[in-house]
C-alpha positions as CSV (number, residue, x, y, z in Angstrom):
1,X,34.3,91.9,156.0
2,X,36.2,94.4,154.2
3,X,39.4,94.0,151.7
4,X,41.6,96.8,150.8
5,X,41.8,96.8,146.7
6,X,44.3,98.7,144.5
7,X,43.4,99.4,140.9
8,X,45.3,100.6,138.5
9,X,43.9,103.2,135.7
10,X,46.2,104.2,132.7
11,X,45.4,107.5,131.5
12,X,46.5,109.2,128.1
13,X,48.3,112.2,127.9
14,X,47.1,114.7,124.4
15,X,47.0,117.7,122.7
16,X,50.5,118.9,124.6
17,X,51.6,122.4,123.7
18,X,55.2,122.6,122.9
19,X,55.8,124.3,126.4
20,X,54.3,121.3,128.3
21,X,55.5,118.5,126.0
22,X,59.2,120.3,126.6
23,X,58.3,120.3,130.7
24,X,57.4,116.7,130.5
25,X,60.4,115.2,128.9
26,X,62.4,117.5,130.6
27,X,61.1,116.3,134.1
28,X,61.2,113.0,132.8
29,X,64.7,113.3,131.7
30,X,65.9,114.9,135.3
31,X,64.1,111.6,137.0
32,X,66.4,109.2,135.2
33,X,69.6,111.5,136.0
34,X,68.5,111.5,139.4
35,X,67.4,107.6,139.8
36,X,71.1,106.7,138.5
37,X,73.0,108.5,140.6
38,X,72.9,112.5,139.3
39,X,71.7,114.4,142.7
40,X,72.3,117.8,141.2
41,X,69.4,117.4,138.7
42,X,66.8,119.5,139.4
43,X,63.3,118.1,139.9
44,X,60.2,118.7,141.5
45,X,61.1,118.4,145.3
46,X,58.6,115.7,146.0
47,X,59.6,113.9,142.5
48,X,63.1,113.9,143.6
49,X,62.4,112.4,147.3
50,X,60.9,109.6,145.0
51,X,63.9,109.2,142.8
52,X,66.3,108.5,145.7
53,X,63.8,105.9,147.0
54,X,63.9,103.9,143.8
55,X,67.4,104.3,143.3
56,X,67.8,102.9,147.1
57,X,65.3,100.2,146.7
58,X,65.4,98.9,143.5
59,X,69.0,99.8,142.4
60,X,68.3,100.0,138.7
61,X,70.5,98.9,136.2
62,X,71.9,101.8,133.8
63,X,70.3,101.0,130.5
64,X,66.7,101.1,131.9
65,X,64.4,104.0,132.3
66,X,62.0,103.8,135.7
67,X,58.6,105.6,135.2
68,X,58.7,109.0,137.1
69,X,56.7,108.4,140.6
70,X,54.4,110.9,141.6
71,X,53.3,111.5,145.2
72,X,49.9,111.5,145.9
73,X,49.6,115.1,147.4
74,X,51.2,116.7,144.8
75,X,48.8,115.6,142.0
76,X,45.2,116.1,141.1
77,X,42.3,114.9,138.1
78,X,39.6,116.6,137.7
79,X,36.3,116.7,135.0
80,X,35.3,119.9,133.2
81,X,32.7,118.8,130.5
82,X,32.5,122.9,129.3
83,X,36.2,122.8,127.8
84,X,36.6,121.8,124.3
85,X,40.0,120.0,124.4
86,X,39.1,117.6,126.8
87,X,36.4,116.7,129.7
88,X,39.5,115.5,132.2
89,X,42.7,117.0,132.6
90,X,45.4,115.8,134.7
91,X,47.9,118.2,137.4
92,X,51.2,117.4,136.7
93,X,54.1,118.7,138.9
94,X,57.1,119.6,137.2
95,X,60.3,121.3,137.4
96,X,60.1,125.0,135.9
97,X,64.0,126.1,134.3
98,X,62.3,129.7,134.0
99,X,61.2,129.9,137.9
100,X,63.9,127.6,139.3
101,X,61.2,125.9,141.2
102,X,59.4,123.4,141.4
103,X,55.6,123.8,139.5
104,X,52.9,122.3,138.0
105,X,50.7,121.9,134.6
106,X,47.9,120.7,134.1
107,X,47.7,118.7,130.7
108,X,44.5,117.4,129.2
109,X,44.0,113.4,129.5
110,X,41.8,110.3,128.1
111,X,40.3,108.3,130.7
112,X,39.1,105.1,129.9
113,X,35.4,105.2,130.4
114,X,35.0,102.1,132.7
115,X,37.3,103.2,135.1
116,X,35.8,107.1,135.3
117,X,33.9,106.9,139.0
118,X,37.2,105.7,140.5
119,X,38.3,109.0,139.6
120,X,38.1,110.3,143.1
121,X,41.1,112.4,144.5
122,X,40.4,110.9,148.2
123,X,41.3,107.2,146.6
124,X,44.5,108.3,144.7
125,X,48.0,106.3,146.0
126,X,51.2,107.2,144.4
127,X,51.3,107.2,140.7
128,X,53.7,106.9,137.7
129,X,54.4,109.2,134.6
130,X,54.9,106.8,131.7
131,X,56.7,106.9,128.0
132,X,56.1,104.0,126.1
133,X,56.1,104.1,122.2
134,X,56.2,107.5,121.5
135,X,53.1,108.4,123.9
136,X,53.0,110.1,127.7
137,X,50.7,108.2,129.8
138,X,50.0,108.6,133.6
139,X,49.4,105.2,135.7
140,X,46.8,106.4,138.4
141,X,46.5,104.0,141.4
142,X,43.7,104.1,143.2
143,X,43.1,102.3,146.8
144,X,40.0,101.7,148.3
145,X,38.1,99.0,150.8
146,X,35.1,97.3,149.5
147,X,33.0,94.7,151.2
148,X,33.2,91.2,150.7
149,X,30.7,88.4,151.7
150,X,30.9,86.7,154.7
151,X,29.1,83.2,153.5
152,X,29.0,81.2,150.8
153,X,27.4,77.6,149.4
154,X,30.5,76.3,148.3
155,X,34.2,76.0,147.8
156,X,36.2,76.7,144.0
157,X,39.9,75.7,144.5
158,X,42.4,76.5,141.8
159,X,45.9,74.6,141.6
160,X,48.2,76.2,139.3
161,X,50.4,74.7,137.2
162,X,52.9,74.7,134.3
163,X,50.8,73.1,131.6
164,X,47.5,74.6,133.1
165,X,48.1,78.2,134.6
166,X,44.9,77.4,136.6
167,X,42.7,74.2,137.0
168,X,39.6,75.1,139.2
169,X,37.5,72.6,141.5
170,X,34.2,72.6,143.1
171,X,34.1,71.0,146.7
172,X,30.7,69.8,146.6
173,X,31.2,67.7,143.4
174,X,34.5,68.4,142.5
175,X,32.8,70.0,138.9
176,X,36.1,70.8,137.3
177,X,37.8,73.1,134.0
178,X,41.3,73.4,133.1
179,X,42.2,77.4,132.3
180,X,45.3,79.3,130.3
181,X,46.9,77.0,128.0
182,X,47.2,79.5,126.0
183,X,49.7,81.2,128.6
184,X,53.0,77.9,128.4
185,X,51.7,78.5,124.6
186,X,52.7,82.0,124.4
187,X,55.8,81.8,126.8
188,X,57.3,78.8,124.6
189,X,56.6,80.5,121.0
190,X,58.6,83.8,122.6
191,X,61.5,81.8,123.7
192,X,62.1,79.9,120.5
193,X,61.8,83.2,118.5
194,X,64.5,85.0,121.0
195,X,66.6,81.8,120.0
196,X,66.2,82.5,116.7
197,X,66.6,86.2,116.7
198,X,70.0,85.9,118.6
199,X,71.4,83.4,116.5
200,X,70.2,85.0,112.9
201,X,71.3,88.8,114.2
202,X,74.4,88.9,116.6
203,X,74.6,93.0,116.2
204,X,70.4,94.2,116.3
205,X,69.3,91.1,118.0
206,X,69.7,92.5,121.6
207,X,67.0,95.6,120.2
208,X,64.5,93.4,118.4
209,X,64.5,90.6,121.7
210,X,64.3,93.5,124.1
211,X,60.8,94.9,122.0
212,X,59.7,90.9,122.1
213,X,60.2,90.7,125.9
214,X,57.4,93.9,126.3
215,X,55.1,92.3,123.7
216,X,55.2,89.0,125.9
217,X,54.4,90.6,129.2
218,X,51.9,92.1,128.0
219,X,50.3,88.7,126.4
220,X,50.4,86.9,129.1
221,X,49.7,89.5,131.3
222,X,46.1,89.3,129.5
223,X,45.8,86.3,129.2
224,X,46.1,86.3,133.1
225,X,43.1,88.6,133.8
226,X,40.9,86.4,130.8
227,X,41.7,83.6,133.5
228,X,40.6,85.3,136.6
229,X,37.5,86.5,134.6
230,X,36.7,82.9,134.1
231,X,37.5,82.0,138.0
232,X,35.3,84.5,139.3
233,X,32.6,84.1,137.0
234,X,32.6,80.7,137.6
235,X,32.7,81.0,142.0
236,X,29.6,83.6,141.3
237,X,27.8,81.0,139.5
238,X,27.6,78.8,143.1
239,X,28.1,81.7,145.5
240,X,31.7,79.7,146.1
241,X,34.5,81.2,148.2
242,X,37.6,80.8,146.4
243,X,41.1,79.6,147.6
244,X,44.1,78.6,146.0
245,X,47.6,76.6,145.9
246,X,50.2,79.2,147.8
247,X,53.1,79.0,145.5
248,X,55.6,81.0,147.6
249,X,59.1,79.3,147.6
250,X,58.1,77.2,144.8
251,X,61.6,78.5,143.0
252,X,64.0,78.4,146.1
253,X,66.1,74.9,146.9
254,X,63.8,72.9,144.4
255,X,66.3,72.1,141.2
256,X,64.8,69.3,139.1
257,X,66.7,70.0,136.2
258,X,67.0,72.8,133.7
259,X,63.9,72.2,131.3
260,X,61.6,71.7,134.6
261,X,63.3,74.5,136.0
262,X,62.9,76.6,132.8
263,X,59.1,76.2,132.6
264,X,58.3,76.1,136.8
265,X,60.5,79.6,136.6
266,X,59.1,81.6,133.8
267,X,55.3,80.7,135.0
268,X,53.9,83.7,136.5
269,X,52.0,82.4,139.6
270,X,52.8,85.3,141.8
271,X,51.1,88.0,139.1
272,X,48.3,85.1,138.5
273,X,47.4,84.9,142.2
274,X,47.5,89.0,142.9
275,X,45.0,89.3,139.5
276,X,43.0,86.5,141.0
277,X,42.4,87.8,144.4
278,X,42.3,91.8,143.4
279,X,39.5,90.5,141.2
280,X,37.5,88.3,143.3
281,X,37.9,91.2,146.0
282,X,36.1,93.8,143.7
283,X,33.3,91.0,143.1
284,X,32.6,91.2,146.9
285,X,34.1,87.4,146.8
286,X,36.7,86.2,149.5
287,X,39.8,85.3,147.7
288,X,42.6,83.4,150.1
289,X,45.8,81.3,150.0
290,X,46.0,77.8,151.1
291,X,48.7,75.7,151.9
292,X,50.0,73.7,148.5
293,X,52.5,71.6,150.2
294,X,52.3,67.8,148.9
295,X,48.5,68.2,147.8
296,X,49.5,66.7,144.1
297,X,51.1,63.5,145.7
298,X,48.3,63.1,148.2
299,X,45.2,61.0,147.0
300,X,42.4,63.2,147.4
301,X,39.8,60.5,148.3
302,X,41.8,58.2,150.8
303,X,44.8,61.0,152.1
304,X,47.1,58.2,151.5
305,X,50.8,59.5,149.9
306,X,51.5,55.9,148.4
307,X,50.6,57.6,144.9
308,X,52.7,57.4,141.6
309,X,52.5,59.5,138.8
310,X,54.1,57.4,135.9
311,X,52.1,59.7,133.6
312,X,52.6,63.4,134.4
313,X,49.1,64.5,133.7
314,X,47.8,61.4,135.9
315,X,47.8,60.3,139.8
316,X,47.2,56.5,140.9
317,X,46.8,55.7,144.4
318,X,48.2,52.6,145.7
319,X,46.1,52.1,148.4
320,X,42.5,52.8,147.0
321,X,43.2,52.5,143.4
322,X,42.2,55.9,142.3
323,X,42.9,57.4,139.3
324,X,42.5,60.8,138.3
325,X,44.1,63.3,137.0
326,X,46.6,65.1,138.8
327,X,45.8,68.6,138.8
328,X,42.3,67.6,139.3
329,X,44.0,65.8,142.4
330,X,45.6,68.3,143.5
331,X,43.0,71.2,143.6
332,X,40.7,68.7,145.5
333,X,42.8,68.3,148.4
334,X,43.2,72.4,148.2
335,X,39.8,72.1,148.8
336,X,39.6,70.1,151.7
337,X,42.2,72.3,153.4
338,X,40.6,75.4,153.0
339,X,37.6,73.8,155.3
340,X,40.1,72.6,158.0
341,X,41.9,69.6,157.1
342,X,45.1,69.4,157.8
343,X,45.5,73.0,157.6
344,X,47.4,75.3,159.6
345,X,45.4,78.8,159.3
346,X,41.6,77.4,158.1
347,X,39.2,80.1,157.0
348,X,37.5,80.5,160.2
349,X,40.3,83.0,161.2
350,X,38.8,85.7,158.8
351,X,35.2,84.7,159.1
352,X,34.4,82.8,155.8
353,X,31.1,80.8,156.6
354,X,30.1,78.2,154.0
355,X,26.3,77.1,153.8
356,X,25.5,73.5,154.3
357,X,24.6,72.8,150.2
358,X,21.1,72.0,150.4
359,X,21.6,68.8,147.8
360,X,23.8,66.0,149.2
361,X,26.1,65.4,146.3
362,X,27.6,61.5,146.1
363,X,30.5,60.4,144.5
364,X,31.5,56.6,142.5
365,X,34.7,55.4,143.4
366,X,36.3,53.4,141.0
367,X,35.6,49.8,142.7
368,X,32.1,50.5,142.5
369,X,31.4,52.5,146.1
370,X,29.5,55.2,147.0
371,X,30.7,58.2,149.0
372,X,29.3,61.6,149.8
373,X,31.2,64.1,148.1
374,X,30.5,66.9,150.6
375,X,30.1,64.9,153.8
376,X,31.0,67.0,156.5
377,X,33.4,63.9,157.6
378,X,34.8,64.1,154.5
379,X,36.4,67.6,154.6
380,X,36.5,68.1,158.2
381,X,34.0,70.1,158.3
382,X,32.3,71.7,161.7
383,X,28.5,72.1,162.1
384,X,27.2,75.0,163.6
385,X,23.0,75.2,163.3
386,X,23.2,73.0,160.5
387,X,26.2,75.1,158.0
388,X,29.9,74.2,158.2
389,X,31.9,76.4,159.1
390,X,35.1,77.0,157.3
């Protein structure tokens, strides 16, 4: 099988003459004009096209600047190890005051060194021209296909969640670890220092909570890939497919009250799922959605719904007396689904094949039975030549 990927690579912009740097901002400067409403500015002709489409589709508020987006016929990278200044350099199209055309420059660039053999202009999507802290940098995005395994020995499941941005489970013997405290961790501390900010400096609050808001993204948007570092390395470990809770609508028609609300609405589960799968993509891993809907009332072992959760962090079932922990619960019974039980789309509509493990793994309830943790009865699993097939 074969998954499209999208990678971003943020390249530095140096050693500008005066002549460019003035071309840059000036192009820059057009961009926002024409993004806000100005269509006399003059621009590149392709940069301009651009403009109007973000000003169309994201309507953007006055007071913010939108990176400039570059089409991806009208820019080029190349690598020149002979020239002093710099070994890549960057074709940037511009609008020229002298000509009264459009034109181009090309301007010398850093490239990170992990990302140089993406470099490749047959990859290159649309891109972005950045400012951000007194720098010029160019977003490059780069889309490709890469191949991704068709079988696997087992199943990791990941349920997100508020306290635990992640909390991934093996099928075969439900091995489990709890990922991205630190993520709540950060989002709380940012919130109580905007409270403070706001109350402590009515006039220059606004400034210093706006600078805060970047410095958080950026946080959690790390500690977000740290996470799916630890997810993939840990599928790779046991060859496992990986599937996880679809979140989608989690926000819509679900109040439960403004400090649930506050922390179910600022998690970033959307960003943590794209990461996630854009990562186990590039490992050659299989990466999908499965349905989340009422896996943390349902008992993992039993299927019964006559659960409580007196205890937020805990799940007793009424009917078999387990107890467990919830988000342990609730990425088992992911699990289960993604090898066709009481799913709607299994994984046998994209091809995923996992191996029959070759060590029957067995489970102790908690009144003192034994089950098979990986029992083909179990998950609803269907043999084919001796593998289930998901």
């Amino acid at each position: 099988m074969h998954r499209d990927v999208t990678t971003t690579v943020r390249v530095k912009l140096h050693s500008l003459t005066e002549r460019k740097t003035r071309l840059v901002e000036r192009e820059y400067s057009a961009f926002q004009g024409a993004v806000h409403g100005d269509d006399d500015a003059n621009l590149y002709s392709a940069t301009k096209q651009q403009a109007g489409k973000v000003r169309s589709n994201k309507n953007p508020r006055e007071d913010t600047d939108q990176p400039v987006v570059l089409r991806n016929d009208c820019i080029t990278i190349e690598h020149d190890e002979d020239t002093v200044l710099s070994s890549w350099w960057f074709k940037l199209p511009v609008y020229n005051p002298e000509k009264e055309r459009g034109d181009s420059v090309w301007v010398p660039v850093q490239v990170p060194k992990k990302d140089t053999h993406l470099l490749r202009d047959e990859y290159i999507g649309d891109s972005e021209l950045v400012y951000r802290d007194g720098e010029w940098y160019v977003h490059l995005v780069y889309n490709r296909s890469v191949a991704v395994a068709d079988e696997y020995d087992d199943v990791l499941a990941v349920d997100m969640g508020a306290k635990w941005i992640a909390v991934s489970t093996f099928l075969s013997d439900r091995d489990t670890q709890f990922h991205g405290a630190e993520v709540r961790c950060v989002r709380e501390h940012y919130k109580q220092l905007r409270k403070s900010i706001g109350k402590a400096k009515v006039r220059s609050g606004a400034q210093v909570i706006e600078r805060l808001g970047d410095k958080e993204s950026r946080t959690v948007e790390h500690e977000l890939h740290q996470v799916a570092n630890e997810l993939v390395a840990r599928a790779r470990e046991r060859n496992a497919v990986i599937v996880f809770g679809d979140m989608t609508g989690l926000r819509f028609d679900n109040d439960k009250g403004r400090y649930v609300n506050d922390k179910t609405h600022k998690m970033p589960y959307a960003k943590m799922a794209n990461i996630l799968t854009y990562k186990s993509h590039l490992d050659g891993r299989e990466c999908l959605p499965v349905e989340e809907h009422d896996t943390s009332v349902t008992c993992w072992r039993c299927g019964s719904e006559d659960t409580n959760r007196e205890v937020q962090g805990r799940l007793e079932c009424e009917s078999c007396g387990l107890e467990d922990n919830a988000d342990k619960n609730g990425a088992s019974n992911i699990a289960k689904r993604a090898v066709g039980k009481n799913i709607q789309s299994p994984l046998s509509t994209v091809g995923a094949v996992v191996a029959q493990p070759e060590t029957q793994v067995v489970l102790k309830g908690t009144n003192g039975e034994m089950e098979p943790a990986n029992s083909p009865d179990d998950v609803g699993l269907t043999l084919g030549e001796g593998s289930p097939r998901l």
